[in-house]
N, C-alpha and C positions, 0 to 999 in steps of 0.2 A: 202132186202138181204135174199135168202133162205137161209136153214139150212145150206148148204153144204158150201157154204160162210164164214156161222158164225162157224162151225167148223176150217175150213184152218183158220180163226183168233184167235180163243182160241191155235190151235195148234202154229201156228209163237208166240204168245203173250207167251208161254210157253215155247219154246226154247229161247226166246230172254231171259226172265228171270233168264234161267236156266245159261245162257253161260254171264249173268252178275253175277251170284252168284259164277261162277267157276272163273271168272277174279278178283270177289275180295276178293275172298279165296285166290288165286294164288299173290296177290298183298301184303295183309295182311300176306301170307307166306316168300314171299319175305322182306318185309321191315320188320318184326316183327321176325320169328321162324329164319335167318337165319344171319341176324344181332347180334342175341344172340349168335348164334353158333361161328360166328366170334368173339364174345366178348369174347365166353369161350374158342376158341382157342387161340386168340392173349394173355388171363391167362394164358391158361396153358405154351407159349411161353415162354425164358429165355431168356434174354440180356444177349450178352460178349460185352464187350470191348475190344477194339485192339488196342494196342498204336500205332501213328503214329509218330514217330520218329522226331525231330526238326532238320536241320540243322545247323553245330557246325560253328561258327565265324570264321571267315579270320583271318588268324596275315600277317600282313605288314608293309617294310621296311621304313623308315621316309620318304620316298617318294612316297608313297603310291604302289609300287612294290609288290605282292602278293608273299609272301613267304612260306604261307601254308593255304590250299585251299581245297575241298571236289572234288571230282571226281564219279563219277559214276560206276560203275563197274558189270560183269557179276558175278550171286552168284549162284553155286548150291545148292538148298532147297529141304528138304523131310519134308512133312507135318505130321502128327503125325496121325491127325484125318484120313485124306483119306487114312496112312498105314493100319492104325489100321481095318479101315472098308474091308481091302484087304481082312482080316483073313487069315494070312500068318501063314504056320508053319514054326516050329524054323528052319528045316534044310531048307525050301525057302527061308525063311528070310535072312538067312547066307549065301545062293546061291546068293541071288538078290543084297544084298550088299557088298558079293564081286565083283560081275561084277561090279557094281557102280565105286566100288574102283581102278579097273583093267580099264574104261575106263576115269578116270581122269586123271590116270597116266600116259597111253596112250596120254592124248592131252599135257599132260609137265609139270603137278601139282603131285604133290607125296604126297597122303592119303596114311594112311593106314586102314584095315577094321575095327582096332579096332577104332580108330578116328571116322570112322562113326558112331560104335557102341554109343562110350561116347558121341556125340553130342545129339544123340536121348534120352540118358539115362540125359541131363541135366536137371535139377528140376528146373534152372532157365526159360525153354520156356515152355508155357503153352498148351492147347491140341491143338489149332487151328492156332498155330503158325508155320511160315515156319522156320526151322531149318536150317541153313548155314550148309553146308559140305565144300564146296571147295569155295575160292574166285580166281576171275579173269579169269575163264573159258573160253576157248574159241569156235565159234560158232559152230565147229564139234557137243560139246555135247549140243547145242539151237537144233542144226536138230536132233542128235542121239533120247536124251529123248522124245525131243518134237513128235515124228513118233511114237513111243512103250507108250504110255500112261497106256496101260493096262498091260504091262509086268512090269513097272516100277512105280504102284501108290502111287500117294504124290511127285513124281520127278520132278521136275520142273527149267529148269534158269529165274533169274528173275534178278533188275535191281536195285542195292542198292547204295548208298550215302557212301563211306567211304573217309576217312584225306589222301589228297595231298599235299609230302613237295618236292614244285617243283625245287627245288633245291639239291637235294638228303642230302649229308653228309657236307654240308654247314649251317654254323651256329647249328648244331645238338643241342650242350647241351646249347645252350639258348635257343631256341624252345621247346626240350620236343620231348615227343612222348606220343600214346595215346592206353589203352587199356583195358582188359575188367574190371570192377568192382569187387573185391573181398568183402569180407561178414563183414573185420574188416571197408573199405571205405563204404561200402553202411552204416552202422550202425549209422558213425558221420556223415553222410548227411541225414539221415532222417529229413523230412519237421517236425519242422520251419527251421532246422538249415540248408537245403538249399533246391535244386530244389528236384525234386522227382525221384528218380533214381529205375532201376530194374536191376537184377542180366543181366550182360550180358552186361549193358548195356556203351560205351566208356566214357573210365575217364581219364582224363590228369594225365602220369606217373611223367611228370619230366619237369624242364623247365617253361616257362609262362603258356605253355601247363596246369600244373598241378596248377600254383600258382594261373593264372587268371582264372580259371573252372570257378568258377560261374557264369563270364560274356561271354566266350568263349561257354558254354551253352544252347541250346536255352529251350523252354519249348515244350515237346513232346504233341502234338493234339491226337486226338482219334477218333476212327471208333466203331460205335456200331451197333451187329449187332444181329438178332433174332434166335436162336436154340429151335426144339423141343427136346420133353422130349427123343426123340433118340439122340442128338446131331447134328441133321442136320440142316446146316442153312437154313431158309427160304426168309429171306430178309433182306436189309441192311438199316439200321435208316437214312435216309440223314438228316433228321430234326437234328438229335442226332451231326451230323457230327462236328468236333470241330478241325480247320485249327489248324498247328502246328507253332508255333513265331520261327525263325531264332535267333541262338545267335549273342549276340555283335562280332563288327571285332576290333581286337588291333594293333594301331598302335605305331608301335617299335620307339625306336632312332635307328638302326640297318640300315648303310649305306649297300646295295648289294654291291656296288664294292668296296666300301675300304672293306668291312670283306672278300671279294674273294680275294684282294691282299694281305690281312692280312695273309690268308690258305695257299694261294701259298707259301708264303716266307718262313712261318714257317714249313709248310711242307722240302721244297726242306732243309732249316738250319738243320733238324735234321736230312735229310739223308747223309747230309755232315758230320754231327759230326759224325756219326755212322759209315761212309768210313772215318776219318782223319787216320792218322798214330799215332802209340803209341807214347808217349814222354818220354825222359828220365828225371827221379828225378835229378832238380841240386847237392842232397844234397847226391844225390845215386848216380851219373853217369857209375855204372857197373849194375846196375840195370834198366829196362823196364816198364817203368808203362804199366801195361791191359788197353786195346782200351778203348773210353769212349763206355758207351752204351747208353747214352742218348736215354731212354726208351720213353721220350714223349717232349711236349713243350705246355707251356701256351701265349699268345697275350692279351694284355685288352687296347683298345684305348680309355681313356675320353676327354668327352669337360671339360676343367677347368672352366669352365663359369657357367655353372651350374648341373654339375654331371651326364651328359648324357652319354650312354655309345654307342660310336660310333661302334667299333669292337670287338669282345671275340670269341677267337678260342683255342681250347683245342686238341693237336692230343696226341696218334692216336684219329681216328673220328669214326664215322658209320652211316648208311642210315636208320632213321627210319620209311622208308616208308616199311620197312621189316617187323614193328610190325602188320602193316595191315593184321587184320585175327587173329591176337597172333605170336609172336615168336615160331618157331620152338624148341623144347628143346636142339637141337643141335645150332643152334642160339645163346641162351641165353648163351648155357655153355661157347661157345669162347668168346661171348661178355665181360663176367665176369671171365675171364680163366686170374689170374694174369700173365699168360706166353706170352700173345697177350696185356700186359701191358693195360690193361683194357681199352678200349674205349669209353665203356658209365660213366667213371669218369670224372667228368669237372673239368682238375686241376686250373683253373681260380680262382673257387672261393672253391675249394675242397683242394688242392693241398697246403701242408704246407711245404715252403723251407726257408733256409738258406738265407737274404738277399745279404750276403756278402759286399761288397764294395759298394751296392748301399745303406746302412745303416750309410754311413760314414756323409750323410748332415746333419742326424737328430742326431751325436753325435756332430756337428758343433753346432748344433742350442743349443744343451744340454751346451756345453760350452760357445757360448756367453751367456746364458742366464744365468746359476750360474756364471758369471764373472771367466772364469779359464784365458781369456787371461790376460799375463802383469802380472800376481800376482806367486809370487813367480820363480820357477823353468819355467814357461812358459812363452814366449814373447808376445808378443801384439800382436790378428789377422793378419798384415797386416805387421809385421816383421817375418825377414827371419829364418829357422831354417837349422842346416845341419840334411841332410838326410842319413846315413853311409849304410846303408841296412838294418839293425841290432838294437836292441833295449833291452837293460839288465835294468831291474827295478831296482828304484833307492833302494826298500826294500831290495835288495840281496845284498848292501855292493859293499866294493869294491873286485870284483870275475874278474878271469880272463878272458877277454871276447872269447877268443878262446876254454876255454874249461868250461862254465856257470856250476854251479849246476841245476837242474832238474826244468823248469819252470821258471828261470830267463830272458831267451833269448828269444825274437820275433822278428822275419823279415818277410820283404816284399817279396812277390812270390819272386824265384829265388833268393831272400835277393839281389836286387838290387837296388843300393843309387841313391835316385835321389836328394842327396847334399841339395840344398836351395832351402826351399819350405817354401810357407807362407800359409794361408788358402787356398785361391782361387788357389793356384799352388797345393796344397795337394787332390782336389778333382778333378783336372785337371788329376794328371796322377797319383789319387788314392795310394798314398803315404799311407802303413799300419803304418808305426814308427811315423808319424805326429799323428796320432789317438792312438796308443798303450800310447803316453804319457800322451794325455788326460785322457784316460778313465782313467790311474794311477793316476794322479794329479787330479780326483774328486772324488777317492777314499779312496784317505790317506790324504784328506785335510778337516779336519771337519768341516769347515766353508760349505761345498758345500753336501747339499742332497747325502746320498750312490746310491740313486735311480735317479739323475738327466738323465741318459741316458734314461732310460725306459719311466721317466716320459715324456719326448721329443719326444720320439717315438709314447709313447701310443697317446699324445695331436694332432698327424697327423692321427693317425687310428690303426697303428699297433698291432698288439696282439689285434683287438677287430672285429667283425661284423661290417661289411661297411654296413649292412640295406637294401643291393641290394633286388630288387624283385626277389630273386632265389629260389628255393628251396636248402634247404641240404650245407649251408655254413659252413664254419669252419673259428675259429677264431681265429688258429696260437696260439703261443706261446711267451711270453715275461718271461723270466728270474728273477728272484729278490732273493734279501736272505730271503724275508718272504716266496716266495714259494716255492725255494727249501726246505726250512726246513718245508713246511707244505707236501711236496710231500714225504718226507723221512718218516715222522711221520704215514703218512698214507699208504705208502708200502713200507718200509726199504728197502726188497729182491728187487724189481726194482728202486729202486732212493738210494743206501746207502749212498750217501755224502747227506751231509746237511748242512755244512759248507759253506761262501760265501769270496774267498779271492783274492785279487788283481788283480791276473791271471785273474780270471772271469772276473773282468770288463772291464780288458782290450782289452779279446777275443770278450765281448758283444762289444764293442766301435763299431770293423770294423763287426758289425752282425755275427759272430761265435757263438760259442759256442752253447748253448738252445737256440737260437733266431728264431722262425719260421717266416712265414708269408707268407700268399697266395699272387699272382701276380695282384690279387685286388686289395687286402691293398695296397699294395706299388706302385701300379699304383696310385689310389686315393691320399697315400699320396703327392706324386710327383706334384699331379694335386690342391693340396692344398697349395706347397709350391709357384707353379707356379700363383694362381687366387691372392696373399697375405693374405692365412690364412684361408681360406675358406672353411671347409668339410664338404662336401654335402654328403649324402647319395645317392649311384650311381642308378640314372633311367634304365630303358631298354622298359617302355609303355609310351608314352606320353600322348598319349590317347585312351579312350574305345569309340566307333560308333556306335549305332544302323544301322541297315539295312536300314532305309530312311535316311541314314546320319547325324542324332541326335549325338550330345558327351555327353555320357552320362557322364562319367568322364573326368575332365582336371589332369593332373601329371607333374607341373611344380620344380623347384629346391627345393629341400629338404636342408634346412641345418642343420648339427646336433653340429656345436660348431665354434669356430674363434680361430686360434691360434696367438698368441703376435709374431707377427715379427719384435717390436723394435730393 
């Protein structure tokens, strides 16, 4: 090999070396100096979290009929982070969301600019969240925004999960309605004491809605995702990624059609009362009684078997598929405007009235059970009494019955005699003088409890909480001479009598006088005298579902006591 040879070898031998010292400098740069760099950027990186919302539980009818349900819906959003990066000044800013404002109203939705303002201004969405403006949008503004990206940044329709009650104002106030979280609810649901909730986020107002939340609930998933120290995001965690659990579905005792035929009737009944014709006072006959106005009407269908509640209708009613998004404040006020005779009150189990006549079994029951028939001035259940119209207590002496002293005298509506009546004929055509004598004769007779009425009433339900699963019950009122006198003592100026005298018991017998009671109670009671003695505490969920058809809870008959129907 001459020289010239052996040079062209030293030389190739020297770039070959040279160009493997640069590939594993270049390799070593690679795996080693830039790896690091990615370690110390993916530090200096910040995780958010992004809630990812849980869809809320089905409720349905005991037939498994969907009666309230999630829908999907068009939402307009403005994002916080993409406004903010606009660097918009204040008079743009107040430009650009007025237009916002002008073209949703435009498509049939009525903002106003300050509403968009206060959305953006909630403390509850956090920077990277999309902030609802308008719900249910329609596609004009998916093309308007969607084309102007850069006139309109952070705008965006996107596709949100909100409560469908596919039945509108059917069934309302046993359903509920649902809506946004306020600061004294989120406080008593702070975890442990339930799921984990955030400002904003939907809460059962009323109804099962509100009662059965925890299981109607789901648990919200999560999205995480990586921001630099500008707040831009870089990339999203799928490892991190955390699937959201669906809340339980409830299913009702709540027949669809019998509570549709339940609505109808009682609808159409109280617009007949409200068209009747005035009537004249038998006792006035130159005198006009005022129309009735029959401001509303309660329905409550049970099974007597075991305290299931078949039908509950409450008018007037309303469509709480209006709360979707919040009630409007103009909403709310008519809803609650006592002049629109309140709609969202459920008189079912809210509503405290006068039993009247339908009070007369449970003074029956009061009397066989202190023994009033047969003993003394009273005849035997099942003997005949006359029935004159009219009734003067036997405390007032002998008074002339055409012109009584003040309190002496009670009659039957119109004071009309229905002559011979026995028990079963007294509750037949609701005879007041067959009762006006009981309640006297267990009240001037000291052998017999002053309280045997009340306490007859109470041992069905009356005057107490039936235990339904509702929210916001009321538990009527029941009369006694211990609490008149404890209600005088405690506020003279509204209760001044305190005193408990014949009169009263006799008015309590046929349910007058203080006697309230909601159209529950005295459904139930009715359904207790019917099963023989039986009150249940009324159902309305039979059972809670999981999403793969699990029952997580069963809710079979509740009983809360037995009444002696010797």
């Amino acid at each position: 090999m001459n020289e010239a040879s052996r040079y062209r070898m030293r030389l190739l031998a020297i770039i070959g070396l040279s160009m493997f010292v640069a590939l594993g400098a270049r390799l070593w740069y690679l795996q080693v100096m830039i790896s690091e760099q990615a370690a110390v950027t993916a530090r200096s990186n910040i995780t958010r979290v992004i809630a990812v919302p849980a869809a809320r539980g089905r409720i349905l009818d005991v037939k498994g009929r969907t009666l309230v349900g999630n829908r999907l819906t068009t939402v307009l959003t403005m994002n916080r982070y993409e406004l903010a990066q606009a660097e918009l000044g204040g008079d743009e800013l107040l430009d650009m969301l007025t237009e916002i404002a002008i073209e949703i109203n435009r498509s049939g939705s009525l903002v106003k600019v300050v509403d968009v303002q206060r959305a953006l201004e909630d403390p509850s969405y956090g920077l990277y969240d999309d902030v609802p403006i308008a719900h249910d949008v329609g596609e004009d503004l998916l093309v308007f925004f969607g084309e102007r990206p850069e006139r309109f940044p952070g705008v965006r329709v996107a596709e949100a999960t909100v409560r469908s009650y596919l039945y509108g104002n059917m069934a309302t106030h046993l359903l509920g309605w649902v809506g946004s979280i306020n600061d004294r609810e989120l406080q008593s649901r702070r975890p442990p004491v339930g799921k984990e909730y955030r400002l904003r986020d939907q809460i059962g107002k009323s109804g099962v809605e509100l009662m059965f939340e925890d299981d109607l609930r789901g648990v919200a998933g999560r999205k995480v995702v990586e921001v630099d120290r500008l707040g831009e995001i870089q990339r999203e965690r799928d490892d991190l990624y955390l699937a959201p659990i669906p809340g339980a579905d409830l299913v009702l005792s709540i027949d669809v059609d019998v509570q549709f035929l339940v609505e109808t009737e009682l609808e159409r009944a109280i617009y007949r009362a409200r068209a009747a014709e005035p009537e004249a006072d038998p006792d006035r006959p130159d005198q006009v009684s005022p129309a009735f106005d029959a401001p509303g009407g309660a329905v409550v269908i049970l099974d007597p078997r075991n305290g299931d509640v078949v039908a509950m209708a409450s008018f007037p009613s309303y469509d709480p598929n209006m709360s979707i998004g919040g009630f409007a404040p103009e909403q709310w006020a008519v809803l609650n405007d006592p002049a629109n005779d309140l709609p969202m009150f459920n008189r079912a189990i809210q509503g405290e009235y006068a039993p009247g006549s339908t009070f007369k079994l449970f003074t029956a029951h009061a009397a066989w059970h202190a023994g009033v028939f047969g003993v003394g001035a009273i005849p035997r259940a099942d003997e005949l009494w006359d029935d004159p119209g009219a009734y003067i207590l036997r405390g007032c002496g002998d008074v002339d019955p055409r012109d009584p002293p003040p309190g002496c005298r009670y009659r039957n509506a119109g004071e009309k005699p229905y002559e011979d009546v026995d028990l079963i004929r007294s509750l037949t055509v609701s005879s007041d003088v067959y009762y006006y004598r009981i309640g006297e004769s267990i009240y001037i007779n000291p052998e017999h409890p002053d309280t045997a009425i009340q306490d007859a009433a109470g041992s069905y339900g009356l005057g107490l909480e039936t235990g339904i699963t509702l929210p916001f019950e009321q538990d009527g009122y029941m009369p006694t001479p211990a609490n008149r006198r404890q209600r005088n003592e405690e506020n003279p100026v509204a209760f001044p009598e305190w005193g408990w005298s014949t009169g009263d018991n006799v008015i309590t017998a046929i349910g007058q006088g203080e006697v309230l009671v909601t159209p529950l109670q005295l459904a139930n009671a009715f359904a207790t005298f019917a099963n023989g003695g039986v009150r249940h505490a009324p159902n309305v969920v039979t059972r809670v579902v999981a999403r793969d058809g699990t029952v997580v809870r069963q809710f079979g008959p509740r009983v809360l006591s037995e009444v002696e129907m010797d």
